[in-house]
N, C-alpha and C positions, 0 to 999 in steps of 0.2 A: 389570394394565394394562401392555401394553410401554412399553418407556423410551425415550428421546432418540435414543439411540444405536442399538439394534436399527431404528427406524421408520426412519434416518437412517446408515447407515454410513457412515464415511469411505472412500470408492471416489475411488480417486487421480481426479484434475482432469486430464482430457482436454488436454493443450498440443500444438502452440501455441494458444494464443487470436487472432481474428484481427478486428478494428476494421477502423474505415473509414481509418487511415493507419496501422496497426500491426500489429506481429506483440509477440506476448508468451507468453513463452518463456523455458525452463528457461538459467540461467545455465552459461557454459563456461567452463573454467579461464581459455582465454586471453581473455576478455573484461576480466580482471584490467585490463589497461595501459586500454583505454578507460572502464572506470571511473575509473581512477585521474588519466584525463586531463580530467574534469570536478570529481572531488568536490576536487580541491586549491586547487580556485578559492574565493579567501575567503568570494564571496557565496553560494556555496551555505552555508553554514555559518556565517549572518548571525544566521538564528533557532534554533540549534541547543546545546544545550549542552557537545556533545564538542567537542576539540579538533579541527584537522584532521588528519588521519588520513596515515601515511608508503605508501609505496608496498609495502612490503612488510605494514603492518597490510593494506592493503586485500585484497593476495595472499593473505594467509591468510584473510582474511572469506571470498572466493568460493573459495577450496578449502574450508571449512566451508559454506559454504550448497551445494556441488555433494554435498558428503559426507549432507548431510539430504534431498537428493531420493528418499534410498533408505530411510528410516525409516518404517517402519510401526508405527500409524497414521501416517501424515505429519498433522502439525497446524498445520507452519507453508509457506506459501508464498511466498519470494524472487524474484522474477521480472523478466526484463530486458523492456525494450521497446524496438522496433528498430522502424524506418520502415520499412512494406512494399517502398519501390521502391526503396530503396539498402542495407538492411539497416544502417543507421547506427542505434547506440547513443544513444534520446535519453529513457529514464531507467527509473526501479523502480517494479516495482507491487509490494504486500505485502497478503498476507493469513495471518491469524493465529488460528486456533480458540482461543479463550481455555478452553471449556469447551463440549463435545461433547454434553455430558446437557441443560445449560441454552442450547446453540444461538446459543450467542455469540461473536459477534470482532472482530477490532480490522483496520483498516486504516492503510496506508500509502505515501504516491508519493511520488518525485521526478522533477524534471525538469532537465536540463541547463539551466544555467543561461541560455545564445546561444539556446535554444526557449522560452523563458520569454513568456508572455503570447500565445502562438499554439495554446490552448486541448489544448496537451496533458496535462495535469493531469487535468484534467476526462474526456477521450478513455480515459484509464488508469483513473479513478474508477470509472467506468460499465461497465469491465467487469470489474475487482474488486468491486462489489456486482454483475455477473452471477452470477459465481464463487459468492458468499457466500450469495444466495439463491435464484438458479437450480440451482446444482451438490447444494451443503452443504445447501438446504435453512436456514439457520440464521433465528433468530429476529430479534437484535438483532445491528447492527454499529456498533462505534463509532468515533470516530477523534480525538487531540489534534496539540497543534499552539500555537506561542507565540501570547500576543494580537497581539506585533508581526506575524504572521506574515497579512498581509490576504490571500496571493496562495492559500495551504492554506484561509483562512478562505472565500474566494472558491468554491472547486473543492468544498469540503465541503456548502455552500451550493446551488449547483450541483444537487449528486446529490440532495439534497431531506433534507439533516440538520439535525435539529434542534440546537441549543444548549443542552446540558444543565447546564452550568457553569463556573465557575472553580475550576482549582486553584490556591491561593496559595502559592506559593513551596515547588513540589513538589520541585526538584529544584537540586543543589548544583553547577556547573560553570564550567569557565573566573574560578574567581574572585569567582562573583556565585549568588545565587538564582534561580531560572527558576518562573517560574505556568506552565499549562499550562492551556487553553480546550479542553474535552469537548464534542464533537456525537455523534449515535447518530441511527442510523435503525431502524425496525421492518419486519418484512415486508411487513404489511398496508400503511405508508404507502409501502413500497418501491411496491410491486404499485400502489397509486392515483397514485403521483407520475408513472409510466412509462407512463401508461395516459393520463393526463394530459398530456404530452408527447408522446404522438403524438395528438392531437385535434388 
């Protein structure tokens, strides 16, 4: 019986992705400063357990994520998202192959903090699980995120994720404990949720 992998190869992800107000799209060195001109704002990093990050961490992150666009398999994907009609920077989609035999990955977005509640979370969600189950093929995706965190709980909810749990005090940071709230979605409920949505 062929495996995961053979039925399903990793054949690099077609970019840019293009939404109804986005482009999403491979990260460029100099996007460095315009990251770095959101994520230093305290409330992004309200429900987060890293520190915030100097301008030079952040330089080296997007030279490390421009360095993995070229890795084959690629199994992780970093990704900026920029507004079709002015090409402004307004946050990240992430998608993440955990495990290519068992068809699973995790997901992750941000949003500038001044576009917050102008449904772009959700806008980025929707085509990172295109990515995850139209492209990849995969089975399950998952995604955590703090319980404080309603506005991730909100956009998770959204895409049609279920709530699989609590983790209790998974993580050590800034001084404190952090839990961590598990959703996952399946193919099949991907495929009826989206099917559902347009009725």
């Amino acid at each position: 019986m062929p495996n995961a992998v053979s039925e399903n190869p990793l054949t690099q992800l077609p970019l840019p992705i293009t939404t109804r107000r986005l482009f999403i799209r491979e990260y460029k060195i100099e996007d460095a400063a315009a990251v770095f001109g959101y994520v230093k704002n305290p409330s992004y990093w309200q429900y987060q357990r890293s520190n915030i990050p100097t301008e030079e961490q952040i330089k080296t992150l997007i030279e490390w994520v421009v360095r993995e666009q070229n890795t084959a398999p690629r199994l992780s994907y970093f990704l900026a998202a920029t507004r079709r009609d002015t090409g402004e920077l307004v946050g990240e989609a992430v998608l993440k192959i955990l495990s290519p035999a068992d068809r699973q990955g995790e997901i992750g977005f941000g949003v500038v903090p001044k576009l917050w509640k102008q449904g772009y979370g959700t806008e980025i969600g929707y085509a990172i699980m295109d990515m995850a189950f139209g492209h990849f093929k995969l089975h399950r995706v998952s995604g955590q995120c703090s319980p404080d965190n309603k506005g991730s709980i909100r956009v998770m909810q959204k895409l049609g994720m279920a709530r699989e749990g609590l983790l209790r005090d998974v993580f050590f940071g800034r001084g404190k404990w952090w839990s961590s709230l598990v959703y996952s979605l399946l193919d099949t409920e991907n495929a009826k949720f989206r099917s559902m949505k347009k009725d």
